[in-house]
LOBAMAR-304587 format. One record per residue (C-alpha): residue number from 1; x, y, z. Coordinates in steps of 0.2 Angstrom, whole numbers, m for minus. Example, Ala and Ser with C-alpha at 12.3 -4.5 7.8 and 13.67 -1.06 7.14 Angstrom:
REM residues 2
DOZA   i  east north    up
DOZA   1    62   m22    39
DOZA   2    68    m5    36
REM end
This chain:
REM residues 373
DOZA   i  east north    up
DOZA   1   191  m442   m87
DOZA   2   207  m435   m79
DOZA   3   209  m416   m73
DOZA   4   224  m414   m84
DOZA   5   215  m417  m100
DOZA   6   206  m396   m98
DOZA   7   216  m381   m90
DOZA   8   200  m374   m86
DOZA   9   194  m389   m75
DOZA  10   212  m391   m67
DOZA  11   211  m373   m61
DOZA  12   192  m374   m54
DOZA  13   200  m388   m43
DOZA  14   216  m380   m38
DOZA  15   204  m366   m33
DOZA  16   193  m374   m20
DOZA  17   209  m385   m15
DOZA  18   203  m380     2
DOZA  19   189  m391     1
DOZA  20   198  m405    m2
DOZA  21   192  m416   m13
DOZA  22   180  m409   m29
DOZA  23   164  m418   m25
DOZA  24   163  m404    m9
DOZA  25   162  m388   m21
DOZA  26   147  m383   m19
DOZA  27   135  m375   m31
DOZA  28   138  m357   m26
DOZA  29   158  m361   m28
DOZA  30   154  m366   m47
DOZA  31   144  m350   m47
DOZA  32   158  m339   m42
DOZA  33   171  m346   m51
DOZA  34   162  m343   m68
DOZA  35   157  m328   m66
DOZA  36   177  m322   m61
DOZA  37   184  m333   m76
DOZA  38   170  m330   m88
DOZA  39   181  m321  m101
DOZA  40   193  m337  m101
DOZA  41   178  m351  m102
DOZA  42   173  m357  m119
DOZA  43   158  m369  m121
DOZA  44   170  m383  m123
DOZA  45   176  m380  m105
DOZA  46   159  m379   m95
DOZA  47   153  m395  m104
DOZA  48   170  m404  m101
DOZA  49   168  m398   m82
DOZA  50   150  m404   m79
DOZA  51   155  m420   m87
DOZA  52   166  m422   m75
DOZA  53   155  m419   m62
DOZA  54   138  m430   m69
DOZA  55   151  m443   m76
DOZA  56   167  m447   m67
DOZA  57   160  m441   m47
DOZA  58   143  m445   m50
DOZA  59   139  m429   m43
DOZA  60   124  m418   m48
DOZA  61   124  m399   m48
DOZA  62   110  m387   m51
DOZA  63   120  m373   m58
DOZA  64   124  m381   m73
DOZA  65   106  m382   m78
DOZA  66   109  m362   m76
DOZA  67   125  m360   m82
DOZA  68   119  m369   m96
DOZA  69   110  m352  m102
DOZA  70   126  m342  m101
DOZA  71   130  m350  m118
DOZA  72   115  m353  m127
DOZA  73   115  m333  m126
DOZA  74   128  m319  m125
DOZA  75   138  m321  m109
DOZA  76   137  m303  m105
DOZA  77   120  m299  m108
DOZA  78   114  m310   m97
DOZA  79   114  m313   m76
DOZA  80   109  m330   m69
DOZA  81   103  m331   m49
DOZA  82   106  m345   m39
DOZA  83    91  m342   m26
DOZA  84    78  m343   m40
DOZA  85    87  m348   m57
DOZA  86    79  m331   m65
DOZA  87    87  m325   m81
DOZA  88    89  m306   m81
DOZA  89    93  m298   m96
DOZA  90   106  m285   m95
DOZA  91   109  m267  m106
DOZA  92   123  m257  m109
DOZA  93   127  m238  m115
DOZA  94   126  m235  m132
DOZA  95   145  m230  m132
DOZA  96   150  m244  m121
DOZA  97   164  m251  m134
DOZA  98   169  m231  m137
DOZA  99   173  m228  m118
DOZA 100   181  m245  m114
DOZA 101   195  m238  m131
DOZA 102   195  m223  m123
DOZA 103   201  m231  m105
DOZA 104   212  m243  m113
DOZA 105   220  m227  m123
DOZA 106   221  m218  m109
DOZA 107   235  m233  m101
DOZA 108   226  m236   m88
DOZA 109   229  m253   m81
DOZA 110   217  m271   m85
DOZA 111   211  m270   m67
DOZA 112   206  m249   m66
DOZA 113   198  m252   m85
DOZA 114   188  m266   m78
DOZA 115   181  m258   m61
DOZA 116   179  m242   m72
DOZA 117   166  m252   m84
DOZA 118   157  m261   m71
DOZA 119   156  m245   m63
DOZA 120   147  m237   m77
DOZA 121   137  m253   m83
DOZA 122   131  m253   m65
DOZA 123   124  m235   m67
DOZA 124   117  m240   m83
DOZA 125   108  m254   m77
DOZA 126   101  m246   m64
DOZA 127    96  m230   m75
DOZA 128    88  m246   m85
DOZA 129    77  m252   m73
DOZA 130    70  m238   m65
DOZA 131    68  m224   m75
DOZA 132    68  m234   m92
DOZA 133    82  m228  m100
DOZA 134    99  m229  m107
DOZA 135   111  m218   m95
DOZA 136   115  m208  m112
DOZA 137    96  m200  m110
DOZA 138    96  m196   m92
DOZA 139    99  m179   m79
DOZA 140   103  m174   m68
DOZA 141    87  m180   m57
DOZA 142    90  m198   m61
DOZA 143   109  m199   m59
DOZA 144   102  m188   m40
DOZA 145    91  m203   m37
DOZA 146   105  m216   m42
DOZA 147   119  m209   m31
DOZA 148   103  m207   m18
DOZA 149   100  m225   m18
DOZA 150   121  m231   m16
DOZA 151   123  m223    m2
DOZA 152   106  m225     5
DOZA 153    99  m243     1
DOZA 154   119  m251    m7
DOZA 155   125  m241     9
DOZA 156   141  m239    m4
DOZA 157   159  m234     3
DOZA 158   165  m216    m3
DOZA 159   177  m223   m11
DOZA 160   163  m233   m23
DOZA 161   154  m215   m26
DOZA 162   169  m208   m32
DOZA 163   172  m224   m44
DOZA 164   155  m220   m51
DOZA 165   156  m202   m50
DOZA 166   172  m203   m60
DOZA 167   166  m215   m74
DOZA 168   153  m207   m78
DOZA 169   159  m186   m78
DOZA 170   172  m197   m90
DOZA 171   159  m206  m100
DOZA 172   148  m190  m105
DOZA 173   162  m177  m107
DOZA 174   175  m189  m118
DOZA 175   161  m202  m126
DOZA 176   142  m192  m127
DOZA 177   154  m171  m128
DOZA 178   143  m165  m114
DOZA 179   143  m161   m97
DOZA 180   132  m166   m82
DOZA 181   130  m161   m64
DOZA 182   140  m173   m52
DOZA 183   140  m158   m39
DOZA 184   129  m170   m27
DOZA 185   143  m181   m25
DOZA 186   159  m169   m23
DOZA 187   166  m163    m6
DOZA 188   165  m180     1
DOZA 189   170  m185    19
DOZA 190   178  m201    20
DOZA 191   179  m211    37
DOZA 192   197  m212    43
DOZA 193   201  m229    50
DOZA 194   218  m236    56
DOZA 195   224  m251    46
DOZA 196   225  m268    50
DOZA 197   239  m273    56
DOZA 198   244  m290    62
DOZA 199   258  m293    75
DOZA 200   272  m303    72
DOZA 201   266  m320    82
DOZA 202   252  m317    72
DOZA 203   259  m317    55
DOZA 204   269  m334    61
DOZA 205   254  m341    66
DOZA 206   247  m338    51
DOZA 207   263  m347    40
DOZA 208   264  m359    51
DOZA 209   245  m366    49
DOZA 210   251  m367    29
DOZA 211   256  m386    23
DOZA 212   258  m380     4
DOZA 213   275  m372     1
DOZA 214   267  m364   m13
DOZA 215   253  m355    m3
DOZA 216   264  m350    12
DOZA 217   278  m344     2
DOZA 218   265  m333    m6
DOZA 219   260  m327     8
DOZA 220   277  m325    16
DOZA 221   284  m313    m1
DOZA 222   269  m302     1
DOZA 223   273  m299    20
DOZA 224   293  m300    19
DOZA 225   293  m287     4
DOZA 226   275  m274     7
DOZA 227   271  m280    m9
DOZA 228   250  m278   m16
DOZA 229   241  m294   m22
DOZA 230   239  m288   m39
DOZA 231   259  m286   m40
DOZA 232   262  m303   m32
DOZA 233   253  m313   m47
DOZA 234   262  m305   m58
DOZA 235   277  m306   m53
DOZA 236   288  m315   m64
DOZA 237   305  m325   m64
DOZA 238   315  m311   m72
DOZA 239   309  m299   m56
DOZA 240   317  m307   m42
DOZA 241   335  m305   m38
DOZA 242   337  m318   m27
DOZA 243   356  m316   m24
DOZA 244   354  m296   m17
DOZA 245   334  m299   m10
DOZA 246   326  m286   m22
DOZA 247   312  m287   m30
DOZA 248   307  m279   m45
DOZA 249   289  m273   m46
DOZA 250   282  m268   m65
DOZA 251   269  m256   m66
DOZA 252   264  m255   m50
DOZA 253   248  m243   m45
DOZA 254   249  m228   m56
DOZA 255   258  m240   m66
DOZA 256   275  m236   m57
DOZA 257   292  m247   m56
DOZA 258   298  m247   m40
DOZA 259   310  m258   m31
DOZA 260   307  m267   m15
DOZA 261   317  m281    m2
DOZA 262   312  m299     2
DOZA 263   316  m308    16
DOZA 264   333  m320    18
DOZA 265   323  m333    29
DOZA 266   312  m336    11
DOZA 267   328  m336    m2
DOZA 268   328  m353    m3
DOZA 269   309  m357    m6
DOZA 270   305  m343   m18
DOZA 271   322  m352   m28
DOZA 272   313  m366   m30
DOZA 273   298  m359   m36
DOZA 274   311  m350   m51
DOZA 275   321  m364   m55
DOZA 276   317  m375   m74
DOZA 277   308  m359   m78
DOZA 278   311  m346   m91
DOZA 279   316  m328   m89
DOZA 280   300  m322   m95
DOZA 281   287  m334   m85
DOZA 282   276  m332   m68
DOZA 283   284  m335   m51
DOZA 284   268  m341   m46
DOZA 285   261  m351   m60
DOZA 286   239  m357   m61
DOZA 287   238  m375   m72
DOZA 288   229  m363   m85
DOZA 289   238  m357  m102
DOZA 290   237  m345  m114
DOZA 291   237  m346  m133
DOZA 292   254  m348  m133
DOZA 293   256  m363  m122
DOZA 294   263  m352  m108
DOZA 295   255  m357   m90
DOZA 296   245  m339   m83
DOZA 297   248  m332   m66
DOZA 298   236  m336   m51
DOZA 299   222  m326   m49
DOZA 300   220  m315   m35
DOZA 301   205  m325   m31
DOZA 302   217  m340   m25
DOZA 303   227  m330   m14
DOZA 304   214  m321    m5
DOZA 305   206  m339    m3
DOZA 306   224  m347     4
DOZA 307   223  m333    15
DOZA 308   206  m335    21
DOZA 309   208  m354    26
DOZA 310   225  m351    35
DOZA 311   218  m336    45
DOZA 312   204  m347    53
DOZA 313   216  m363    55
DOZA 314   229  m350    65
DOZA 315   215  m348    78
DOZA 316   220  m327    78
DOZA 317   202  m324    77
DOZA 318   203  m307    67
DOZA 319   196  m300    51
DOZA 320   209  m298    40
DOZA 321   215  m297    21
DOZA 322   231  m300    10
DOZA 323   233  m283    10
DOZA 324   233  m283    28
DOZA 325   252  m291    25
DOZA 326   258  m277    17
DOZA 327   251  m265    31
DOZA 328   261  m276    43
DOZA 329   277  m273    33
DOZA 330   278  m256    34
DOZA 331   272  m256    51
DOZA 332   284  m269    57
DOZA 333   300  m259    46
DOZA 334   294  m242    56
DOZA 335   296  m250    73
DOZA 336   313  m257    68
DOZA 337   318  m241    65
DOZA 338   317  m238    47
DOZA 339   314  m220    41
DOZA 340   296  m216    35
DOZA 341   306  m211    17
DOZA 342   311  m227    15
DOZA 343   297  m235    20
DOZA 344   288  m224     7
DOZA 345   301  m230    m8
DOZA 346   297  m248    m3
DOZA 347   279  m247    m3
DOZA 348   278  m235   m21
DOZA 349   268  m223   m15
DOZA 350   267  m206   m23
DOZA 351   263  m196    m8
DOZA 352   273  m197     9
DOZA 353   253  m192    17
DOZA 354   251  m207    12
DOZA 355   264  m218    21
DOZA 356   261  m208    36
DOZA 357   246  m216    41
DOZA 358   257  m229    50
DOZA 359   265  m220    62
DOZA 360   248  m218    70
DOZA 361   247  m238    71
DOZA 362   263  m237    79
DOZA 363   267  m222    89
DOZA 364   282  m226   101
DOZA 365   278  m212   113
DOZA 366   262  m221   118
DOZA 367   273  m237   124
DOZA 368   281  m228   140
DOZA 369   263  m224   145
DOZA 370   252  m234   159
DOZA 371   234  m233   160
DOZA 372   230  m227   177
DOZA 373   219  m240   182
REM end
């Protein structure tokens, strides 16, 4: 059986490309693959891939004994773990459908409704398991306890909290009409850290350990024009200017348009990338399609991944993400001079507090001055 004959299976392989040839995904790969694409993968596909791998590479895997529950039951009411194969059943708020419409009316985009719902599920199921009950029936002593345990035992970020917090003030004052103390959770410090930024020969290095045009040219748009991974997978044909070196980015955060530059040095590769394609199609195209035919566009997933594997082959030795890139550009555009106003256009963000941050990455006061030692 060829890849080509299912999407699904193409794109599991094109995903772990970095192992280099699919007999060396492991289990936990399979795993993490599923549960990322599980709203795209019918029964047909799973079978089709573990044929694949029983039949044609001879290849056993344990998680398809597990995965095999995921559709002998409801996919979302069930978790499957890999340590001990235990099947753990799942419950949500009664108004669950109600505050995913509510979300979705309110415009907020795919991603934010998504972490949003996970968020809440996440309290529920918690709620669930300790105290016995829905989230709808609890007070405040048990959301106390919950918020006590994140930050406490899940050692949660602020950021999280405030996820949480925000889902479900919203879920009980729009869905259930009533009101319940968060006041535990307002007020919160967060920890101020510097972003990562990568220097130039590091950014090179980088490019230069990447043999797959597509990957590195990736990677070079998301550093050349301070663009976020979410807005590089969906760029599409029509949102390149290839002859002025603009980019145009749709809905950005806050579901903003803005408009931002690209490098000359990559012209020629992103072309290539646009050409035989329609107006209307990805840049950056996965082998899955939709109903219409219509290839998708990566998943973030991939890129995070080609990012992973060219950090380690570069030999920088640093912890870094793809976002890291777009900390780089407007670090890199400061220390060429660029005003912090432009810079703040470039990157779309609402607040120029914001974009300030980066002058204290760079601050060329502190490049006249010697340690004394």
């Amino acid at each position: 059986m060829g890849m080509a004959e299912n999407d699904i299976l193409e794109l599991l392989i094109e995903t772990y490309y970095y192992r280099r040839k699919p007999i060396y995904v492991t289990n936990e790969d399979i795993y993490e693959f599923f549960v990322e694409n599980k709203e795209k993968i019918s029964r047909k596909d799973f079978l089709c891939i573990k044929k694949y791998y029983l039949e044609h590479l001879k290849a056993h895997r344990s998680v398809f004994s597990k995965l095999e529950k995921w559709y002998s039951e409801p996919f979302e009411e069930i978790t499957v773990s890999l340590r001990d194969g235990a099947i753990t059943k799942k419950s949500y708020p009664r108004r669950y459908k109600e505050f995913k419409d509510a979300l979705k009316l309110k415009r907020y985009s795919p991603k934010t409704v998504k972490i949003y719902l996970g968020a809440l599920a996440g309290a529920n199921n918690w709620c669930f398991r300790t105290k016995n009950r829905l989230i709808d029936d609890v007070n405040y002593s048990a959301i106390y306890d919950f918020f006590l345990y994140m930050t406490n035992e899940k050692k949660a970020s602020v950021s999280s909290i405030r996820v949480h917090r925000f889902a479900i003030s919203l879920y009980f004052r729009q869905i259930l009409g009533r009101e319940i103390d968060l006041s535990c959770v307002e007020g919160l410090r967060d920890s101020k850290h510097l972003p990562v930024v990568l220097s130039r020969d590091e950014i090179r290095r980088v490019l230069d350990s990447i043999n797959n045009l597509k990957h590195r040219t990736m990677l070079a748009l998301m550093y050349s024009s301070g663009l976020r991974l979410a807005e590089l997978v969906s760029l599409k044909v029509r949102d390149i200017g290839l002859q002025d070196l603009t980019i145009r980015v749709r809905e950005g955060k806050g579901r903003k348009d803005r408009i931002t530059i690209f490098s000359e040095k990559i012209r020629d590769d992103v072309g290539r990338f646009m050409a035989g394609k329609g107006h209307d199609e990805y840049l950056f195209q996965s082998p899955m399609k939709d109903a219409s035919g219509k290839h998708c566009g990566l998943s973030g997933r991939t890129v995070e991944k080609v990012f992973e594997n060219a950090l380690k082959r570069s030999g920088i030795g640093r912890k870094a993400t793809p976002h890291d890139l777009r900390h780089s550009f407007a670090t890199h555009l400061l220390e060429n001079g660029i005003s912090i106003r432009h810079i703040q256009q470039l990157l779309g963000h609402k607040n120029i507090t914001t974009t300030t941050i980066y002058t204290k990455v760079y601050n060329p006061l502190l490049k006249g001055i010697r340690s004394p030692l």
